[in-house]
C-alpha positions in Angstrom: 0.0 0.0 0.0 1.9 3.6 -1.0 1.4 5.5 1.9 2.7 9.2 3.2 5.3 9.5 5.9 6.8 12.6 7.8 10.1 12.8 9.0 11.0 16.3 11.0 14.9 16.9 11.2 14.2 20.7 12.9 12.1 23.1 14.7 11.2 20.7 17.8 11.8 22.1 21.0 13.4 24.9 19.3 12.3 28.0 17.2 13.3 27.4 14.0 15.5 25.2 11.9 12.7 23.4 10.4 13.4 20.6 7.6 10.4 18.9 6.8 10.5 15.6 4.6 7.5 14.4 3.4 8.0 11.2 1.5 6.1 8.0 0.2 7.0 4.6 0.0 8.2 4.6 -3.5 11.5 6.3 -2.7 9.8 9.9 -3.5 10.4 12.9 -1.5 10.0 16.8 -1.0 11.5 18.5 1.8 9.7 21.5 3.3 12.1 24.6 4.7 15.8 23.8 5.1 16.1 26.1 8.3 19.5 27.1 10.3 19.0 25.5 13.3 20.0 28.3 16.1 19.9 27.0 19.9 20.9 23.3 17.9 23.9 24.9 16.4 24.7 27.3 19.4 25.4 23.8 21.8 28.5 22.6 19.4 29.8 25.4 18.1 30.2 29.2 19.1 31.0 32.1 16.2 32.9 33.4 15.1 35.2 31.6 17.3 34.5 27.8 16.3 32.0 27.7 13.2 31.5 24.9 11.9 33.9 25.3 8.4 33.0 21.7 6.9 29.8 20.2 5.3 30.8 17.4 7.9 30.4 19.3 11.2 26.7 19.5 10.7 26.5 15.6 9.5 28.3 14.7 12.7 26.3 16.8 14.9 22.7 16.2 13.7 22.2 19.3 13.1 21.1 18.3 8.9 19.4 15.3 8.4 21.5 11.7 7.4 23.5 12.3 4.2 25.4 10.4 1.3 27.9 13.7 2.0 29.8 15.5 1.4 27.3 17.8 -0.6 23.7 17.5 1.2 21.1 14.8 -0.2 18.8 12.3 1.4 20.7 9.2 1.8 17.7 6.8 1.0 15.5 8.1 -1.5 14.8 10.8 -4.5 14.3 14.6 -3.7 11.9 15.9 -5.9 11.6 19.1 -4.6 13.4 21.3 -1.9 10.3 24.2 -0.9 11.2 27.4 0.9 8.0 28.9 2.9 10.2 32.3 3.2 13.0 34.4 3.3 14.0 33.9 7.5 17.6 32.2 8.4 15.6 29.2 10.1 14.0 28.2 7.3 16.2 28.5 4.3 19.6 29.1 6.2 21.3 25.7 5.6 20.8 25.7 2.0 24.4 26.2 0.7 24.7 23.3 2.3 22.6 21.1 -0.5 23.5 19.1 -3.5 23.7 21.2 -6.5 21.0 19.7 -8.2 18.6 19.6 -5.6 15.4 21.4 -7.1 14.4 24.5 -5.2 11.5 26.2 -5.5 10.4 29.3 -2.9 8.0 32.6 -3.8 9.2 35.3 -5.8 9.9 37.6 -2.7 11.7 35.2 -1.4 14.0 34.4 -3.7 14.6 38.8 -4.3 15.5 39.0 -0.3 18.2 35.3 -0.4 19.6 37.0 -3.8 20.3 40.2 -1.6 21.8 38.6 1.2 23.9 36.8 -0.9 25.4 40.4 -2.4 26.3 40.8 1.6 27.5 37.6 2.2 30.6 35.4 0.4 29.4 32.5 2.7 26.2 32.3 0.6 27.7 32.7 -2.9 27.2 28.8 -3.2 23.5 29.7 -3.7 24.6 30.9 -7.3 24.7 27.1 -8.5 21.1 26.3 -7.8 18.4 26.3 -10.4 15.7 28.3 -8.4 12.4 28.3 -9.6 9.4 30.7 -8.2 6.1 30.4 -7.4 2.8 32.6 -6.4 -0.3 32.0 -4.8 -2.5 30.2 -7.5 0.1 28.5 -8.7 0.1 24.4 -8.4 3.5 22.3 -8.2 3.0 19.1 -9.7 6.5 17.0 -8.5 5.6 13.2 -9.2 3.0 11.9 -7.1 3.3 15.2 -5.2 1.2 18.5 -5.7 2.0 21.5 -3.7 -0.7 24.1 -3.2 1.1 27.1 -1.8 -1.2 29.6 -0.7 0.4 33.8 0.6 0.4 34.5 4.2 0.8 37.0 6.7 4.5 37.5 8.5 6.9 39.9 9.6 9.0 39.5 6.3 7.4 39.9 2.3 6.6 37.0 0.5 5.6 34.3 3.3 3.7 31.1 2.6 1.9 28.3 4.0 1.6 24.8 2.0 -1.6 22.3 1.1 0.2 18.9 -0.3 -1.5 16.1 -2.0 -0.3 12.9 -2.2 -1.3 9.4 -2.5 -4.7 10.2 -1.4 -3.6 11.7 1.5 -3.2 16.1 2.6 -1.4 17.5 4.8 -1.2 21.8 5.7 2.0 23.0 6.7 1.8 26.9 8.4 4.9 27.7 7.7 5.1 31.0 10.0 1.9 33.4 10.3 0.0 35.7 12.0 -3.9 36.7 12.2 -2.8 40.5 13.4 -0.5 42.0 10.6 -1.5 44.4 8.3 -2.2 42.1 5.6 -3.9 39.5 8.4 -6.7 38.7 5.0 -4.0 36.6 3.2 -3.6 34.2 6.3 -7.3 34.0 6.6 -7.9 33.1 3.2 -5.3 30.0 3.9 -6.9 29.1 6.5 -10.1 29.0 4.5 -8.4 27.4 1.8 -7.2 24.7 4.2 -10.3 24.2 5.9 -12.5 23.5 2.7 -10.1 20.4 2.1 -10.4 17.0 4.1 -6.5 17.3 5.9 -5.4 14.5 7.3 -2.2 16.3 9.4 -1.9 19.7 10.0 1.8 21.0 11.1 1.5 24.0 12.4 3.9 26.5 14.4 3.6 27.3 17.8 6.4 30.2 18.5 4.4 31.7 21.2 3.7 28.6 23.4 5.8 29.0 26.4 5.4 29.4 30.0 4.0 32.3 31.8 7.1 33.7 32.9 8.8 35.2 29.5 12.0 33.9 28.6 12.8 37.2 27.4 11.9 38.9 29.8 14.2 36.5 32.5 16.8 36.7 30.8 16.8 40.7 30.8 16.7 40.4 34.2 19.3 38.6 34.9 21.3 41.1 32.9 20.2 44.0 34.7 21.8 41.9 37.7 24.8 41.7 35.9 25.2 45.2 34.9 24.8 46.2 38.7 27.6 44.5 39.7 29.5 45.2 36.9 28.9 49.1 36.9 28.2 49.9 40.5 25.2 51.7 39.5 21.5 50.9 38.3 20.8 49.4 34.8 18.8 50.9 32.0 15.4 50.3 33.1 12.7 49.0 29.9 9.5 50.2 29.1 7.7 47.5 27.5 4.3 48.7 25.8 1.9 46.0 25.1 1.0 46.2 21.4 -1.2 43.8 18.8 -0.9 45.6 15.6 1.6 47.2 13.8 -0.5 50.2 14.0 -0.4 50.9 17.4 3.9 49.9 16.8 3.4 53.3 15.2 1.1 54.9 17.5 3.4 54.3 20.6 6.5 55.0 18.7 5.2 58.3 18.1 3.9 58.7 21.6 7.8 58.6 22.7 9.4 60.3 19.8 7.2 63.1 20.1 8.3 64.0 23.5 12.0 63.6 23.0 14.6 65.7 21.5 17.1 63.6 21.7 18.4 61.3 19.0 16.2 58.4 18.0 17.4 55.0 17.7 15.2 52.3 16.4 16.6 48.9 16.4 14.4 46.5 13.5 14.9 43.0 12.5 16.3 42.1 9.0 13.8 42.2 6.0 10.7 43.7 8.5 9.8 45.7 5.9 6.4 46.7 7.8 8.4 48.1 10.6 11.1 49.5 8.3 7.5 51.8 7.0 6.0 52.3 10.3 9.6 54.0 11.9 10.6 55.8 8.5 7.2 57.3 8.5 7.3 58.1 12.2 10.4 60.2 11.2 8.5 61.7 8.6 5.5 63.0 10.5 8.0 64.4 13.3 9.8 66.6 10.9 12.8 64.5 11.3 15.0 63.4 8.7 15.4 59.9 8.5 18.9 57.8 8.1 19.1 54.0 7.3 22.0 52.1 8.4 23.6 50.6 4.8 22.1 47.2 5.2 18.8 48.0 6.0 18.7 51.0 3.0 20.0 48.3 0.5 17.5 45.5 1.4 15.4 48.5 0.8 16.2 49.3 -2.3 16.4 45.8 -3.2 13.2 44.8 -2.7 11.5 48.1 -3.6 12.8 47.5 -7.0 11.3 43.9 -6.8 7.9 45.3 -6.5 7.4 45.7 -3.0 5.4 48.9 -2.0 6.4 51.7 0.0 9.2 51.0 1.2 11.7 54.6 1.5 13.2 55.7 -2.0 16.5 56.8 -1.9 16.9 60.2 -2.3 14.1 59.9 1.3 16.5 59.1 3.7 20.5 59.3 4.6 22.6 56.3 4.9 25.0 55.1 8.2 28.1 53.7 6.4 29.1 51.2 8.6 33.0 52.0 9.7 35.7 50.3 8.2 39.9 51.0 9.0 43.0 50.9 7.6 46.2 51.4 9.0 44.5 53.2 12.2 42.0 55.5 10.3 38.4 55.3 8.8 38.1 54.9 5.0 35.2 54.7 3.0 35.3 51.5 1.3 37.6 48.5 2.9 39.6 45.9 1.5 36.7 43.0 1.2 33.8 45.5 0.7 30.6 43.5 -0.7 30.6 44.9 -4.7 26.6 45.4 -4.5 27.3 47.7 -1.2 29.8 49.6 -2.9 28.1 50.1 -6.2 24.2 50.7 -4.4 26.6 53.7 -2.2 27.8 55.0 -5.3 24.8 55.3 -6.9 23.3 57.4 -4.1 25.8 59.7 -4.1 25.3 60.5 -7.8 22.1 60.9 -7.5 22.2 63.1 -4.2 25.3 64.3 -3.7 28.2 62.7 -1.2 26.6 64.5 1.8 23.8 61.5 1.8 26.5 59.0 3.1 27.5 59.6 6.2 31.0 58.5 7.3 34.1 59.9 8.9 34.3 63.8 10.2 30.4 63.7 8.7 29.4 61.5 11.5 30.0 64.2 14.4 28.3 66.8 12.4 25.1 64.6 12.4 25.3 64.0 16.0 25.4 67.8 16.6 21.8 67.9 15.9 20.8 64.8 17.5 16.7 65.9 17.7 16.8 66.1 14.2 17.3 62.8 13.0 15.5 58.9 13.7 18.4 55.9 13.0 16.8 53.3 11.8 19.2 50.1 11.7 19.5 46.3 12.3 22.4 46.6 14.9 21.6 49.4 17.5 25.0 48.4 19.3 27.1 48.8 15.9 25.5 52.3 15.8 26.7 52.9 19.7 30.1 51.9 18.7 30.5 53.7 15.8 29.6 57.4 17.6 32.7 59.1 17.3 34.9 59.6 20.3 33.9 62.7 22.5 30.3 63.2 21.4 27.8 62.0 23.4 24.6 62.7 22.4 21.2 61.9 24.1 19.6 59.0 22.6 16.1 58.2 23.0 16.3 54.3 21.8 13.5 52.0 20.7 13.7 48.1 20.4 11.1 47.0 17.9 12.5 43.7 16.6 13.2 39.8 18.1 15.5 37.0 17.1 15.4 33.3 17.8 16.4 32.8 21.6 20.0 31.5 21.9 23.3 32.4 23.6 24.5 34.5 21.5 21.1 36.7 21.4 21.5 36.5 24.8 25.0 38.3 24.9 24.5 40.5 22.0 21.3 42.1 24.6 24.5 42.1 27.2 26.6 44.0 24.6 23.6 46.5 24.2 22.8 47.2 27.6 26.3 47.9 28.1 26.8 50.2 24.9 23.8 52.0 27.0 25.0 52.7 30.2 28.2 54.1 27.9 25.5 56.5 26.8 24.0 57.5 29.6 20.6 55.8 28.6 18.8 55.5 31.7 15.9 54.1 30.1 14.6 52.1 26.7 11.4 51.2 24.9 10.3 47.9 24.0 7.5 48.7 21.1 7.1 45.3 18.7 4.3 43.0 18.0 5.4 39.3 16.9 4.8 37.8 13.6 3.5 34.7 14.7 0.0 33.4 15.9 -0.7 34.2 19.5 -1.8 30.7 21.3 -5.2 31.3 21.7 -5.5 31.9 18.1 -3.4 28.1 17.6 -6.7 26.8 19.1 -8.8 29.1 16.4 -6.8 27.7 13.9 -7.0 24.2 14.8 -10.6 23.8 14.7 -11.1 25.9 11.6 -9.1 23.6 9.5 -10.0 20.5 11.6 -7.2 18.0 10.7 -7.3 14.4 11.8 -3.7 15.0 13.4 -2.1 18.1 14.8 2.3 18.5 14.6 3.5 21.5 16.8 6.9 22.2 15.4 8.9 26.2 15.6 8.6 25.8 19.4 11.1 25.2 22.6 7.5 24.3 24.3 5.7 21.3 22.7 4.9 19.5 25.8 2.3 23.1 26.3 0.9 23.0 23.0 -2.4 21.1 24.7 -3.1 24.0 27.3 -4.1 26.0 23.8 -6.2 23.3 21.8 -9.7 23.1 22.5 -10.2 20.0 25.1 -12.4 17.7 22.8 -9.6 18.1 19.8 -6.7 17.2 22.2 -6.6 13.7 21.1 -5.6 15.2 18.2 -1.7 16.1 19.3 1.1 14.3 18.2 4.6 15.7 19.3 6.9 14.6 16.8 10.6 13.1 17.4 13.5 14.2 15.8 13.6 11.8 12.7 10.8 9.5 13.5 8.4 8.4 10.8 5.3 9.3 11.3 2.8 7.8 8.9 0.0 10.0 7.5 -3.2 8.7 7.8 -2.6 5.7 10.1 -3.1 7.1 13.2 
């Protein structure tokens, strides 16, 4: 009898990293997501210290699933298909690490934000040997017995997607990540709808925001605060957390502190949040203040504005924070083993505006003269902190509006922050974000609308909490996967 089995190699008891293989018993496959693997990958190795420098270290370690080697495959049967649901680390991060003709298909926002990282990053120039192919909601992938519905959803990053597959008689949903809050909250529901006119057998969903009452965030910036007391002598930065559910009231409490500060004003935003990258630049723009984008952030900008994203800042809007480079003791503008696309998106600007809308060297201490007139928007407050030249210290209003997968290193880049504060004289932040995942009562909404025979919880360090969320009479529903073991689709 050809049946359907799932094998998960990531995202349990962890968020993130998932890798998904869905196979039948005719040596078939796809694999769903090919996620880095953060808190896994954090145990063995620690950057940039130890990386792991070999295909083999994450063979060895588990951290991939089993391998032929020393390129990436499935050891025991065909990969039809490799399926990216979108553009975060954890879910496409370990694909340099793949066979180079593995089949790879993701949406076409997607692929426009890997292709830009890749211009940052010679670690991902691998990703150049792949045939990619693109997809977008209505279209159907039809991979052997396979056929992949993927349908647009709401997340913190363009271009994100949840899956229907068909195979053998049997379907299965997979979430990918999504939220019922964003501001574009209609594309999740019509998945859901989509999903819940179908007869689905298993349902793998992800459960980010299961966890125990007391907020591991929220520990572990205590503990820091302890930290900083004894290191300093003195009392730690204190944080202002503002409860928030929609990215409009983001905007509507960011403005509520920006408006009553004339200091400078530092907003710290994840990677590719191109929702928060509009609420903060327009924040700067209703305040009459004149917004600059740290490098990265303006070139993802530009990058995916030209892709067809909508409005996002146009350059020519905004100034941009060259990040500091040295040579022989002294800043220059461009260093040895500077990214070409950086270089030539710089050079472009100042053609078009002039060399005053890069700001660098003696031009950074003019900028901070006038510190009430300007909102930083960047990816790495504490680079920013470092980079103030030496003998100015202006007032800094700063706002944390992003997260990151929970791991050591998060952990002491917050203790890098704080300290970069204090330096400062910050005697108080903001915490203003809202999450781009489902809350967990709406896991429970979800559940019953789609009403699978089987439930997975994956892209959570809590599975074991999962039931507290699902309505009681649908709890026999659960089934926590294992790392690697088959689970049959439709026998259970």
């Amino acid at each position: 009898m050809v049946h359907v089995e799932i094998r998960i190699y990531g995202g349990i008891g962890e968020i993130g990293g998932n890798k998904i293989v869905v196979s039948s018993n005719d040596g078939k496959a796809i694999i769903l997501d090919f996620g880095k693997s953060f808190s896994r990958e954090d145990a063995f190795f620690q950057h940039p210290y130890m990386p792991p420098s070999l295909p083999e270290d994450y063979f060895k370690t588990g951290l991939l699933p089993p391998t032929e080697g020393p390129e990436w495959r499935l050891a025991d049967r065909e990969t039809l298909g490799l399926i990216i649901s979108h553009a975060h680390l954890d879910h496409w991060g370990y694909l340099p690490l793949v066979h180079s003709d593995t089949k790879i298909w993701m949406g076409s926002a997607s692929y426009d934000i890997i292709k830009a990282y890749r211009d940052l990053r010679s670690d991902l120039k691998r990703l150049d040997e792949f045939q990619v192919r693109t997809f977008r909601t209505g279209d159907q992938l039809s991979l052997g017995e396979f056929t992949i519905l993927p349908i647009h959803v709401d997340h913190s990053i363009p271009g994100a997607y949840g899956f229907i597959v068909e195979c053998c008689g049997r379907k299965l949903v997979y979430t990918g990540d999504i939220r019922m809050h964003g501001p574009k909250a209609e594309m999740t529901m019509e998945f859901i709808d989509k999903a819940s006119s179908e007869d689905i057998d298993l349902l793998i969903m992800e459960a980010t925001k299961v966890a125990p009452e007391n907020d591991p965030e929220s520990s572990l910036v205590r503990i820091l605060e302890n930290r900083i007391w004894y290191r300093w002598g003195k009392e730690p930065p204190k944080r202002v957390h503002f409860e928030v559910k929609t990215e409009e009231e983001v905007r509507e409490k960011m403005l509520y502190v920006l408006e009553r500060s004339s200091s400078l004003a530092l907003v710290e935003i994840s990677t590719a949040d191109v929702d928060r990258l509009r609420t903060a630049f327009n924040v700067a723009r209703s305040l009459g203040r004149e917004p600059i984008l740290d490098e990265r952030t303006a070139f993802l900008s530009h990058r995916l504005g030209r892709s067809g994203i909508k409005g996002l800042p146009q350059v020519g809007s905004y100034r941009v924070w060259r990040r500091r480079r040295g040579k022989g003791g002294i800043e220059v503008k461009y260093g040895v083993r500077e990214p070409k696309a950086i270089k030539e998106f710089l050079l472009g600007i100042e053609d078009k505006m002039g060399p005053e809308s890069v700001v660098w060297g003696d031009a950074r201490a003019e900028i901070l003269k006038e510190p009430e007139s300007y909102v930083v928007i960047t990816n790495n407050a504490t680079r920013f902190l470092y980079e103030i030249p030496l003998g100015i210290k202006p007032p800094i209003t700063f706002i944390m509006s992003r997260s990151e997968p929970f791991s050591e290193e998060s952990a002491l880049s917050l203790d890098r922050l704080l300290n970069w504060l204090m330096m400062y004289d910050v005697r108080r932040y903001y915490r203003i974000h809202v999450s781009g995942h489902l809350s967990p009562e709406q896991i429970g909404e979800v559940i019953e609308a789609i009403n699978p025979r089987k439930v997975m919880p994956i892209h959570t360090e809590h599975p074991d909490l999962f039931d507290v969320y699902v309505p009681s009479r649908m709890s026999n529903l659960i089934h926590l996967p294992r790392l690697g073991e088959p689970f049959r689709v439709g026998d259970n």
